[in-house]
C-alpha positions, 0 to 999 in steps of 0.5 A: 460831960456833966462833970467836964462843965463843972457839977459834981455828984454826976449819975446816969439812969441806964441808957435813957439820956437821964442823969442827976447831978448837983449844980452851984447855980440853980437856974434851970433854964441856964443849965438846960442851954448850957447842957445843950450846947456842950452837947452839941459841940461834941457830938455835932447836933442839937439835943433838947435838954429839960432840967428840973431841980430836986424839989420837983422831982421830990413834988412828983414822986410825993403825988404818985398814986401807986405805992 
């Protein structure tokens, strides 16, 4: 679905819903809405979808306290 709309470098994590991609747009809001609805219409029900970008994520691992 992720490269039907268009990203590319599309990964899943597992089973967990989780997957990273890279966007041409960085909006994180727009992605999250836009993932959304694309799931929605092929599936047929809303799902909530949080989107974070990589400087983030980079943010979160760099503050864990366990090695």
């Amino acid at each position: 679905l992720l490269a039907e709309l268009g990203h590319d470098d599309v990964r899943t994590h597992l089973q967990s819903g989780q997957a990273v991609f890279t966007a041409s747009q960085g909006d994180e809001g727009v992605l999250a809405g836009e993932l959304s609805a694309a799931i929605e219409k092929r599936f047929g029900f809303p799902v909530d979808v949080i989107v974070r970008d990589h400087a983030y994520l980079t943010a979160v691992a760099e503050a864990c306290p366990f090695p």
